[in-house]
N, C-alpha and C positions, 0 to 999 in steps of 0.2 A: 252395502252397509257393513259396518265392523262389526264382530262377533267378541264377546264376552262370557267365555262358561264360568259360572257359577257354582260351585262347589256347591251346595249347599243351600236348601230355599227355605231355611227356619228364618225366624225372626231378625236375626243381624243381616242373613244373602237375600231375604226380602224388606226388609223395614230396613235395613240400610246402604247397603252394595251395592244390590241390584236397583236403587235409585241412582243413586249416581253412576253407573254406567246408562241408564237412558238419559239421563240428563244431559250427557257427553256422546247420543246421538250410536250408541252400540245397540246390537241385537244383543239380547242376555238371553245364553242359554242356558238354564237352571237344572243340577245334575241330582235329586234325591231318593232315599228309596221309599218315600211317602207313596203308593200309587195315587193315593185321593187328589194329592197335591199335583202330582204330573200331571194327571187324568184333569184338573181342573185347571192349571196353567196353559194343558195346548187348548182346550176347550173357547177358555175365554179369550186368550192370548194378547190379556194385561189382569193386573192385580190392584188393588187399594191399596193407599197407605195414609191415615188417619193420624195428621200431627196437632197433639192434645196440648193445648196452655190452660192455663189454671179455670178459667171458664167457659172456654171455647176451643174452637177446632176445625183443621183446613183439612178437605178430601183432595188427595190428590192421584191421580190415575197415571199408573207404573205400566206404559206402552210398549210393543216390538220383546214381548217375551213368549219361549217358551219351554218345553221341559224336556229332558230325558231321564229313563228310567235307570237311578243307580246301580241296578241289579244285572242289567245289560251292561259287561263289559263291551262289547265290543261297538256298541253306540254310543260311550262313554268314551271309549278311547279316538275313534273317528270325531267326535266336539273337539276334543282337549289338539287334535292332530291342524284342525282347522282354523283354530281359535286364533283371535288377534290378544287377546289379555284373558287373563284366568284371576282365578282367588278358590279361595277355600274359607268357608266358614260352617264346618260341620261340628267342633268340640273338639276338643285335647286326645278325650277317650277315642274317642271315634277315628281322630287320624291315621292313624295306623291302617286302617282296616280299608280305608280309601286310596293308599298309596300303591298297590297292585295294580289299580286299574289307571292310577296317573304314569305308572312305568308306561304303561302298555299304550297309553296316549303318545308318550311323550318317545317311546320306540317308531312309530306310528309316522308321528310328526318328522321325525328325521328323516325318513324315506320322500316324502311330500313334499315337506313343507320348510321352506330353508330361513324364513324370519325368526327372528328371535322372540322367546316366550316371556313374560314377565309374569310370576304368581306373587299376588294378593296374598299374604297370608293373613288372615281376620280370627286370629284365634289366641283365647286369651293361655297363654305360652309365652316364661323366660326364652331366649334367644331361639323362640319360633323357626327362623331361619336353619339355623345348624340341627335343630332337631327336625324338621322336613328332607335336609337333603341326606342326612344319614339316614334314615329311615327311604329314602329311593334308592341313594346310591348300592343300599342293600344288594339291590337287585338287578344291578346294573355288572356289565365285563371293563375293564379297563377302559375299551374304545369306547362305549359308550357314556364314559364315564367324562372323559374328556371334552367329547360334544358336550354335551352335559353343562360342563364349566363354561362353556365357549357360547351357548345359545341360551339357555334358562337363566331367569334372574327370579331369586328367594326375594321377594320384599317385603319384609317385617313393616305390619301397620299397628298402629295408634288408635283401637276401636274406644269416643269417647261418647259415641251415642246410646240414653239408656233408652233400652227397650225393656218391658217387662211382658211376665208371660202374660201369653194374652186369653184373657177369657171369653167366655160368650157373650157374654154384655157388649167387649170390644168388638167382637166380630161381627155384631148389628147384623148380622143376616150371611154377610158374606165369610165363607171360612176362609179365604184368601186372603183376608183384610188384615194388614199388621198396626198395629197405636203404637207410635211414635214420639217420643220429644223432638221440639226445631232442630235442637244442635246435629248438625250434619257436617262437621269438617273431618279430617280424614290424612292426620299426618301420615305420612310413608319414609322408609328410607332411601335416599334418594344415592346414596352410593351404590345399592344391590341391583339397579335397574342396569338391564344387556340392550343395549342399544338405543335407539331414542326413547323419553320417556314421554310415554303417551298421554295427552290431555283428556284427565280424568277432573269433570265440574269436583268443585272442594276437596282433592284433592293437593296434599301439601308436600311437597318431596323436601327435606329436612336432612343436612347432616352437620355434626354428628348425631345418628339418632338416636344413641344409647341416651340422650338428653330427654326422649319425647319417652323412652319405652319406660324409665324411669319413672318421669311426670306420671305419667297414668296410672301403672302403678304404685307409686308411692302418697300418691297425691290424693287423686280419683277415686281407684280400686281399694286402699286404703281406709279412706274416711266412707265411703262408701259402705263398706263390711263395719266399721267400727259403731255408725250409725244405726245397723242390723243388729249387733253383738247387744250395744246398750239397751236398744228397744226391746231386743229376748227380756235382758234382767226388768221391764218397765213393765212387760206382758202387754207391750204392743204390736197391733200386727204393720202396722205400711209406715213406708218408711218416711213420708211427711208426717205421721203422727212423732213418728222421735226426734226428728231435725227439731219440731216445734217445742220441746220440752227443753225449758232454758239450761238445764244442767245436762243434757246431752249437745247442747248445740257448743258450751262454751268448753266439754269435752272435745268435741268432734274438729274443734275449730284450733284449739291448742294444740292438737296433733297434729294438723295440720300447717299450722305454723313452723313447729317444728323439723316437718320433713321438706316443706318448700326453703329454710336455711339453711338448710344441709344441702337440698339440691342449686342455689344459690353459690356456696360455695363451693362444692365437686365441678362445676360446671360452667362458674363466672357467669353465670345469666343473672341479668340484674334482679332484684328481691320483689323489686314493685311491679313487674312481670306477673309476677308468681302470685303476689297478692292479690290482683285483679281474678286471674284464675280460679283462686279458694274463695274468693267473692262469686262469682258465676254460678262454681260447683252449688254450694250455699244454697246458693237461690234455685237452681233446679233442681233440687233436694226437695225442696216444700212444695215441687207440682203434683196438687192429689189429682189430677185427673190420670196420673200414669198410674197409680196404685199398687205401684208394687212394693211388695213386700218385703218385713225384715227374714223374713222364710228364706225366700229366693235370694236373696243379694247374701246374707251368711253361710248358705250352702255350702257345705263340702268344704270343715274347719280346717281337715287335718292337711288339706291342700294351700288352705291360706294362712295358715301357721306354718311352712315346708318355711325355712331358713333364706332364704332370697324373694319370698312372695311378700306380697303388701307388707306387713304386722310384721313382721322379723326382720325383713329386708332393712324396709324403714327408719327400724328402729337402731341396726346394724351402723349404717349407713349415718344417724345424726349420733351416732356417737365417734366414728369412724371422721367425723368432719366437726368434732369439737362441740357440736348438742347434746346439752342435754336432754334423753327421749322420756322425760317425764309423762309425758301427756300419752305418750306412742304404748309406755309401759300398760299404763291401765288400756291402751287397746287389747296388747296383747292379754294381760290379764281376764277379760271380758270374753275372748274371743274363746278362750279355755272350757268356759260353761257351755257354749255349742258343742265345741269338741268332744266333751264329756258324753253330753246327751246324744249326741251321733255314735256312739259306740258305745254306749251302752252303759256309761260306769256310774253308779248310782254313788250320792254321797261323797263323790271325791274328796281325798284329803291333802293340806301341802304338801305330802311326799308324793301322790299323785302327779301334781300338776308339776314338781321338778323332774320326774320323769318326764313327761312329757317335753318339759322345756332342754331339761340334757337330750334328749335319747333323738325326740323328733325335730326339734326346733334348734340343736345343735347348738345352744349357750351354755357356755362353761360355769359352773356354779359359784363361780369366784367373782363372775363375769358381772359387774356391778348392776347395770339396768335390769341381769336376773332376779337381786335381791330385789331391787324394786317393785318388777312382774309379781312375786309372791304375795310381796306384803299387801300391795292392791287386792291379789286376788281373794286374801284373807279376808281385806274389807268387805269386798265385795260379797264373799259366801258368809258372813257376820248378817249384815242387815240390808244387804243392797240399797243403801241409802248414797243415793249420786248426786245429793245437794254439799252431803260430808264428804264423799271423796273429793267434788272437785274443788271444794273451798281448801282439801288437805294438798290436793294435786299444786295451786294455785302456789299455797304459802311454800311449796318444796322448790319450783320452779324460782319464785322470788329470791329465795336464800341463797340457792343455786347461781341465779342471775343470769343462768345460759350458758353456766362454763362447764367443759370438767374437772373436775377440783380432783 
């Protein structure tokens, strides 16, 4: 049987990875330093996974798994030496701290094991790729460094299954058990792959795939947080409660409009593509049986305000292809009040939030969609009234007509 390590057995390398490499017939050997979770993966050796529709739910049992202890290099680098496909899905912060023991696999492997390695990377990270292998090559000699090029392949994926944290209620008994949405496809870039590329169920190999890492985040990740952002200012917790609020939906949906004709035209993919897309997204917005929250999906502002991430990138990006980012603007605007309250700053004022916007978010103050950003978020700290922003957002756009004037 083929062997799959698994970076990583949180909620994405078990609720979603590690499904689809059993589905495609691999052994998944899951690498974390959870001991419960190891200790309860070789125990049972499968796990649940609980896919939630709006009033019902399919169990389905995640077979041919089992674990090792991320603490143990030297069982960690013996998986990674053996392994027929790998991935990683442990966190951004976390990568770093995992890439000692992937040298030490991947030193390992070169004395053994002469097929070429292909990693998964599942982690939500601009150009994932380049940042994985500078962070190895760290630690690598020249000659190593060459095999390196010649046998490993970095594949940037397109994670667009949500999973939310899971509570006790989800876990019905089992701590194993991850709740799920259906959506299980699984674009990849299909240039970065060294050698054949392996038949992975829903798996999509896609080039170019700077098209797909876009999508997701521009699209997805995007309206996703902006959905979170709105529901803050509504004092909502979950995030079908704000999709359902007609003045966040026809926010969240104008943003989105906007960044799918911009990626339309950066990209020649047809529009009505795209539209089908933010039709979907939409709709699995309002599944309340995933529950999760505008908490969890806004988390960690000052990262999704970073000048290339969702909200800036975006917004960047439909002005950089002749959109107007009216609708993007009050994202970012919105997204400011998290910001705020994550660090701390009570009472913000406009010269507050153009700091923020010069210093972290790298817009010039000259920079037109800045004045926009502002004067939104005036509104907004005014009366957060989002029946008046978006009938004002509406009539700017109209005038506007889509162009840049």
């Amino acid at each position: 049987m083929k062997t799959a390590v698994m970076y990583g057995a949180g909620n994405i390398g078990r609720g979603f990875i590690g499904t689809l490499f059993s589905a495609s017939g691999y052994e998944t050997v899951f690498v974390d330093v959870s001991a419960p979770v190891v200790e309860a993966l070789n125990r049972d050796g499968e796990y649940p996974v609980r896919i939630l529709s709006e009033d019902s739910f399919e169990d389905r049992i995640i077979r041919n798994v089992r674990a090792v202890d991320g603490t143990d290099p030297s069982a960690v680098a013996e998986a990674i030496a053996e392994a027929d496909m790998m991935a990683t899905a442990v966190g951004v912060n976390v990568l770093p701290k995992i890439v000692p023991c992937i040298v030490e696999g991947l030193r390992l492997r070169q004395k053994i094991n002469p097929k070429p390695l292909n990693i998964l990377i599942c982690e939500n990270l601009m150009d994932a790729d380049k940042v994985l292998e500078g962070l190895i090559k760290s630690h690598l000699s020249p000659e190593e460094s060459s095999w390196f090029d010649a046998s490993v392949g970095l594949v940037e994926t397109s994670i667009g299954r949500m999973v939310p944290l899971q509570t006790e209620e989800m876990k019905d008994g089992n701590p194993l058990r991850v709740c799920v949405e259906r959506y299980d496809f699984l674009p990849v870039n299909k240039a970065a792959f060294k050698g054949e590329i392996p038949q992975i169920h829903n798996m999509i190999p896609f080039e170019p795939f700077d098209f797909y890492v876009k999508r997701k985040l521009y699209v997805h990740n995007m309206s996703h947080a902006l959905c979170a952002y709105l529901g803050d200012l509504l004092g909502l917790e979950f995030i079908y409660q704000s999709i359902d609020r007609d003045e966040v939906y026809r926010l969240v949906r104008g943003a989105m409009e906007e960044s799918i004709l911009a990626l339309s035209r950066k990209y020649s993919v047809p529009l009505g593509d795209l539209s089908v897309h933010v039709e979907d997204l939409l709709y699995r917005f309002t599944n309340k049986a995933l529950k999760d929250t505008c908490k969890r999906v806004g988390n960690d502002a000052k990262r999704k305000l970073s000048p290339a991430d969702r909200l800036v990138g975006a917004l960047n990006l439909a002005w950089e292809q002749g959109v107007n980012p009216v609708y993007l603007s009050v994202g970012v605007a919105a997204a400011l009040f998290r910001y705020f309250a994550e660090n701390g700053v009570e009472n913000p004022s406009r010269e507050d939030a153009v700091s923020v916007l010069r210093d972290h978010c790298k817009l010039s103050p000259d920079f037109k969609p800045m004045q926009m950003i502002l004067d939104y978020y005036e509104k907004l700290v005014s009366d957060k009234d989002l029946p008046s922003i978006r009938r004002a957002v509406d009539a700017e756009k109209a005038a506007l007509r889509g162009a840049i004037v």
